[in-house]
C-alpha positions in Angstrom: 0.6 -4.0 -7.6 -2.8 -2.2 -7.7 -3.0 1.0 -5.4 -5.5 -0.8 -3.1 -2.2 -3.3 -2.4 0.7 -0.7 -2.1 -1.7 1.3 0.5 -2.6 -1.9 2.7 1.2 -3.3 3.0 2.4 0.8 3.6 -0.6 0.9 6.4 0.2 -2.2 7.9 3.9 -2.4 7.5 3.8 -5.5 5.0 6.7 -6.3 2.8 5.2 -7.4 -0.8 8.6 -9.5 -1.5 7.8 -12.2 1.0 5.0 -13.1 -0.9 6.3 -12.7 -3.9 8.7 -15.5 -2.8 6.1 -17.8 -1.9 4.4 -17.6 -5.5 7.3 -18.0 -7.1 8.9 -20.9 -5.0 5.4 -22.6 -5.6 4.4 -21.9 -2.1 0.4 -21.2 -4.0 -1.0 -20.3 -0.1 -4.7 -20.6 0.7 -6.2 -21.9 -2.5 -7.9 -25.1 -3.1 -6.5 -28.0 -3.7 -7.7 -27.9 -7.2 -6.3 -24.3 -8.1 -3.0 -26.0 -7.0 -3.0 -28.7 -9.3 -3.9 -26.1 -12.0 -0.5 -24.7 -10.9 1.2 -27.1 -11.1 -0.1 -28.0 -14.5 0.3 -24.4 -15.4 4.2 -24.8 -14.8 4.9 -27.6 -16.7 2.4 -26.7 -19.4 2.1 -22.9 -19.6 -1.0 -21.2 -18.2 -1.9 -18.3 -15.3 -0.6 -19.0 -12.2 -2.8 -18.2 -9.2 -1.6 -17.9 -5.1 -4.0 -16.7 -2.2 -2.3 -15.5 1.0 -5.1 -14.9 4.0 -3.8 -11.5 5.4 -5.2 -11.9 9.5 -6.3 -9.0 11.2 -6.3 -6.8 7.9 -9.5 -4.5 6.5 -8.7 -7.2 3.5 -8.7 -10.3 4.4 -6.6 -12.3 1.3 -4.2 -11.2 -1.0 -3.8 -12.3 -4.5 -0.9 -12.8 -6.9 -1.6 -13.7 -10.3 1.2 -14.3 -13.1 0.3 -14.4 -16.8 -0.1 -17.1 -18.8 2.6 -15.9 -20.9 4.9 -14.5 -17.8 4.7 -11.2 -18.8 3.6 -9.9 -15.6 2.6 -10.8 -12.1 0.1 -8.7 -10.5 -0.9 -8.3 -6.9 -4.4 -7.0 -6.2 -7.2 -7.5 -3.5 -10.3 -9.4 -4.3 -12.9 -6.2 -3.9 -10.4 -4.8 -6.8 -11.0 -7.7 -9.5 
């Protein structure tokens, strides 16, 4: 998780597991419904996986969590930090 993510969920008291359960149960959040078909493909077929979960009442307003193509790592990070 980038620095921006550990200090928003300390600040606000957010646990990063529960969404960390949601990506992996397939649970992809507020993405498109194209990006969720990519999903989808990317579990049967290899490929990044992508979830978006809108964080209400936050200085951020969306959190991402992005797992490598080759699920070596899942990353959470803001969008001002891409």
């Amino acid at each position: 998780m980038t620095r921006g993510v550990s200090d928003l969920m300390k600040e606000h008291g957010l646990e990063p597991i529960q969404y960390l359960r949601r990506h992996a149960y397939g649970e992809w959040g507020d993405i498109e419904e194209d990006d969720a078909q990519a999903n989808e493909d990317a579990l049967a077929n290899g490929g990044r996986i992508f979830s978006a979960y809108n964080l209400v009442g936050m200085p951020e307003s969306r959190l991402w969590v992005i797992t490598e193509a080759d699920r070596s790592a899942t990353t959470f990070l803001l969008p001002s930090e891409y």
